[in-house]
Rosetta silent file (secondary structure, phi, psi, omega in degrees, C-alpha in Angstrom):
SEQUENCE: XXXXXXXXXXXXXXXXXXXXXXXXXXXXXXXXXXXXXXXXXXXXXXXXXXXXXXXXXXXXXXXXXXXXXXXXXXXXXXXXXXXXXXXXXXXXXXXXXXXXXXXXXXXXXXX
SCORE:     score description
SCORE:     0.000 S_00000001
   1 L     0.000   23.071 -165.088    0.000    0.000    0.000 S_00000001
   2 L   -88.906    1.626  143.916    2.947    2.448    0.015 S_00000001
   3 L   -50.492   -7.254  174.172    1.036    3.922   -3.247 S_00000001
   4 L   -26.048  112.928  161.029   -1.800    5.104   -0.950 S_00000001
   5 L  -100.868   66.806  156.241   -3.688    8.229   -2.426 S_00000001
   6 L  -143.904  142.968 -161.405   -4.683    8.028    1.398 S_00000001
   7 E  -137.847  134.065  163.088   -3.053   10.447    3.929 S_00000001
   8 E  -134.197  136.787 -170.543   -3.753   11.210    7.492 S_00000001
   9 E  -104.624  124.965  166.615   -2.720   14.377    9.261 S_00000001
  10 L   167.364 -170.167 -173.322   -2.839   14.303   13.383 S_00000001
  11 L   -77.761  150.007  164.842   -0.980   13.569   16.546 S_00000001
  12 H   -10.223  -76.398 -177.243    0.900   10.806   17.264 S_00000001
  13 H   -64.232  -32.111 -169.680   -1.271    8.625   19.428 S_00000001
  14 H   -69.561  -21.289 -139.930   -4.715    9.636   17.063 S_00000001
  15 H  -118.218  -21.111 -162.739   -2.899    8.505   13.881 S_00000001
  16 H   -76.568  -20.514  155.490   -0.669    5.465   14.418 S_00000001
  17 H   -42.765  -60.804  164.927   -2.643    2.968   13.274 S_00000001
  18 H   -22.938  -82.378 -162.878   -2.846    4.388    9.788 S_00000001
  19 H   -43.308  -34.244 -176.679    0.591    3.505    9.673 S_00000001
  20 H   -66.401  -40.860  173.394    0.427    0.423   11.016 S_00000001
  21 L   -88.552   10.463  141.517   -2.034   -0.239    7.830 S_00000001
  22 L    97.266   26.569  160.592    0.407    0.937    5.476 S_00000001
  23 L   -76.733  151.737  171.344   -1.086    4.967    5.183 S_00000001
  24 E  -108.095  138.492  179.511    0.880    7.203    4.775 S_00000001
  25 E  -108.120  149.801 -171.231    0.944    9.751    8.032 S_00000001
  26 E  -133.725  155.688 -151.599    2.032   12.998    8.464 S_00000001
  27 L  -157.115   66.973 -176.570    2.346   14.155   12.378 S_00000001
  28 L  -106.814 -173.810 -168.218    2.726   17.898   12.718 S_00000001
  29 L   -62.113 -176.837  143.089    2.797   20.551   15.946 S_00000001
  30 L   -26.251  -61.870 -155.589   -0.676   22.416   16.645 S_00000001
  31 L   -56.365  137.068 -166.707    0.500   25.106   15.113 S_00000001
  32 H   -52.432  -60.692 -155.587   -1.177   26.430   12.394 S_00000001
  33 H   -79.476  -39.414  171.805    1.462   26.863    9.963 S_00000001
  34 H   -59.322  -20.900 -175.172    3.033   22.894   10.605 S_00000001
  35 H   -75.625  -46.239 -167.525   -0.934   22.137    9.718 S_00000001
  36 H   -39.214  -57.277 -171.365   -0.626   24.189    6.848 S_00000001
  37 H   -61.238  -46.708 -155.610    2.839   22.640    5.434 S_00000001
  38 H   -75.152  -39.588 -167.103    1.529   18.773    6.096 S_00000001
  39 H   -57.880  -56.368 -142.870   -2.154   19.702    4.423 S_00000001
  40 H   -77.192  -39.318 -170.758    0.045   21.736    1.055 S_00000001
  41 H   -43.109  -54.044  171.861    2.257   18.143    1.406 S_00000001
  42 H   -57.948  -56.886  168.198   -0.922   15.772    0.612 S_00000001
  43 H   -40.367  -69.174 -178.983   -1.846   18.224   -2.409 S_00000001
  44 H   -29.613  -60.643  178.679    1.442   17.941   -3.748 S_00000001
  45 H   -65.729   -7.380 -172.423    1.278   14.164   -3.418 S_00000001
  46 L    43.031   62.689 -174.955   -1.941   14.461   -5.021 S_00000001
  47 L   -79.344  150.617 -175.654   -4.083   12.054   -2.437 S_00000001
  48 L  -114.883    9.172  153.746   -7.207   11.539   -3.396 S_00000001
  49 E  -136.752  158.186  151.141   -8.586   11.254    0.819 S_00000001
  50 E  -114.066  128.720  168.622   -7.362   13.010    3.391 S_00000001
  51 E  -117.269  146.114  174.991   -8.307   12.412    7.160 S_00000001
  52 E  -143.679  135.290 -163.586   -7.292   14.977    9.375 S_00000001
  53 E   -69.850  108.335  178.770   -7.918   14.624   13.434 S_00000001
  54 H   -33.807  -33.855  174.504  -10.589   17.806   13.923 S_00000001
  55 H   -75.059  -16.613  153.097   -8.540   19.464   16.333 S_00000001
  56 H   -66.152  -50.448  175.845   -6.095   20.141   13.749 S_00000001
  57 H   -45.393  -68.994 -166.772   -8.529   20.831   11.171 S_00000001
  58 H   -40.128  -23.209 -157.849   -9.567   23.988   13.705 S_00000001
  59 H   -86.581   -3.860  168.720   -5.893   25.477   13.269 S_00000001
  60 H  -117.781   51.200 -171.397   -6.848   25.704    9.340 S_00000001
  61 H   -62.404  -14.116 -175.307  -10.688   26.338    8.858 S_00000001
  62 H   -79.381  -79.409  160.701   -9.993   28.328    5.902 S_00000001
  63 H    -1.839  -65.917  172.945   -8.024   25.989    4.464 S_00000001
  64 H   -50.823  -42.819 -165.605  -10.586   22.876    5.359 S_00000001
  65 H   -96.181  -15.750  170.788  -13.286   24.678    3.542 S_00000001
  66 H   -70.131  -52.198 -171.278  -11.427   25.524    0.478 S_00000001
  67 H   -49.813  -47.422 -158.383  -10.600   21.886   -0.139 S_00000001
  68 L   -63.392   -0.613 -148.836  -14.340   20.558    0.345 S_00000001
  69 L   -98.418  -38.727  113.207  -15.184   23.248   -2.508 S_00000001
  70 L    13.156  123.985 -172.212  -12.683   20.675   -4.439 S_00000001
  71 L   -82.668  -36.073  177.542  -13.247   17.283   -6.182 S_00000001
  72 L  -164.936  135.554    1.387  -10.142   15.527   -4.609 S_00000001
  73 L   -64.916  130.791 -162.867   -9.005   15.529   -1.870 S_00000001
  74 E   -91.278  157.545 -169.711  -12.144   14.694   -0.750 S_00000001
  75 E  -125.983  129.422  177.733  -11.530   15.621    2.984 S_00000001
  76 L  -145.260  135.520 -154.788  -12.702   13.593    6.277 S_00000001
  77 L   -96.653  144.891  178.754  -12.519   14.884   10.043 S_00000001
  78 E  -143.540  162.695  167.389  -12.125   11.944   12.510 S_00000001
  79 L   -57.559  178.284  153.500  -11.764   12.351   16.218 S_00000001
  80 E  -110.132 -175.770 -159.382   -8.439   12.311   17.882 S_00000001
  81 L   -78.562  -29.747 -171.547   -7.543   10.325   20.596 S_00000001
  82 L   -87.030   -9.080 -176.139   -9.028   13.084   23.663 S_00000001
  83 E   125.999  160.458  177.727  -12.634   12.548   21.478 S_00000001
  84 L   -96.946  148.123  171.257  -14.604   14.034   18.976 S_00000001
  85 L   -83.090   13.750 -146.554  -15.293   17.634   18.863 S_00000001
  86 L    46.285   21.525 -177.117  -18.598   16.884   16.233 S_00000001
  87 H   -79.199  -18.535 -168.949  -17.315   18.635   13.808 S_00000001
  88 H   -81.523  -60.609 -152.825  -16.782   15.545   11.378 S_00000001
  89 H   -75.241    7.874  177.228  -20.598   14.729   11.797 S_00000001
  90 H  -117.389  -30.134  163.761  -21.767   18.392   11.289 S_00000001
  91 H   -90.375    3.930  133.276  -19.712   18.462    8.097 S_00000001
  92 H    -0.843  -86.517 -154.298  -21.801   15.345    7.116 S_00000001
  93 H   -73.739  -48.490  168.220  -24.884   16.418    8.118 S_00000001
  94 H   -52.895  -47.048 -177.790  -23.839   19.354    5.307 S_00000001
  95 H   -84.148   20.219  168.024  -23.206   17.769    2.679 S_00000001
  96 H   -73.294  -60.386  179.495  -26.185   15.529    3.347 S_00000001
  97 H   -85.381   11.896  155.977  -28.494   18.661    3.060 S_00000001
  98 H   -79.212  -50.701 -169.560  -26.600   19.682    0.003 S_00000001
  99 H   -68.267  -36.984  177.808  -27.152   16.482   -1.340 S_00000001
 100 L   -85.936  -66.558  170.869  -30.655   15.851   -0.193 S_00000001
 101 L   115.066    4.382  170.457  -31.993   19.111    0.235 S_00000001
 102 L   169.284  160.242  175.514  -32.970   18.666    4.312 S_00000001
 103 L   -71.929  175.718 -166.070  -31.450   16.290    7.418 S_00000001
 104 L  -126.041  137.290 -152.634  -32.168   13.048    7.618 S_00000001
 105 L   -23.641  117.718  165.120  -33.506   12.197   11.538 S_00000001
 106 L  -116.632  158.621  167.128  -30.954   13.368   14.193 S_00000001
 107 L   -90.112   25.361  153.686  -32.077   13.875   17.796 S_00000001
 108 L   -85.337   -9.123  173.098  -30.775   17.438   17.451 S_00000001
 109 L   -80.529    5.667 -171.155  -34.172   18.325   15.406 S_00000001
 110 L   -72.578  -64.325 -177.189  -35.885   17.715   18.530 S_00000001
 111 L   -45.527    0.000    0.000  -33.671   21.072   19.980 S_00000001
């Protein structure tokens, strides 16, 4: 699998499995700009998914949102290791209601 147009950007402990399955992982700081570099890195490589641990994803939202406007990479938020923030399943539930045109039952319509 080391031809993998599959990539995953996060911390150590969220990510090492990937590796272990023969993804290729990228591991950068917090920091905005190390998000930046590993995210322009997967483009380069021209992957055609990216998973990125959501708490990373916050240090680029600009970024994150250019890509979904993009046919590949198609880009998917997974939890990290401290938990999900929802953020994967709220960009879902959008492109659900792009696709659909309204949500499909959640107990948040309840709210």
């Amino acid at each position: 699998m080391s031809d993998s147009k599959v990539m995953v950007i996060g911390d150590r402990d969220s990510v090492l499995g990937f590796g272990a399955l023969g993804v290729k992982v990228k591991t950068p700081s917090a920091q905005a700009e190390d998000v930046r570099q590993a995210v322009k890195e997967a483009l380069n490589e021209e992957v055609a998914i990216l998973f990125i641990t959501e708490r990373l994803a916050q240090e680029v939202p600009e970024m994150i949102k250019d890509l979904s406007r993009r046919p590949l990479p198609s880009v998917v938020l997974i939890p990290d290791a401290s938990g999900s923030k929802g953020m994967g399943l709220k960009k879902l539930n959008e492109i659900i209601v792009k696709a659909v045109g309204s949500t499909i039952g959640t107990q948040d319509e309840e709210s």
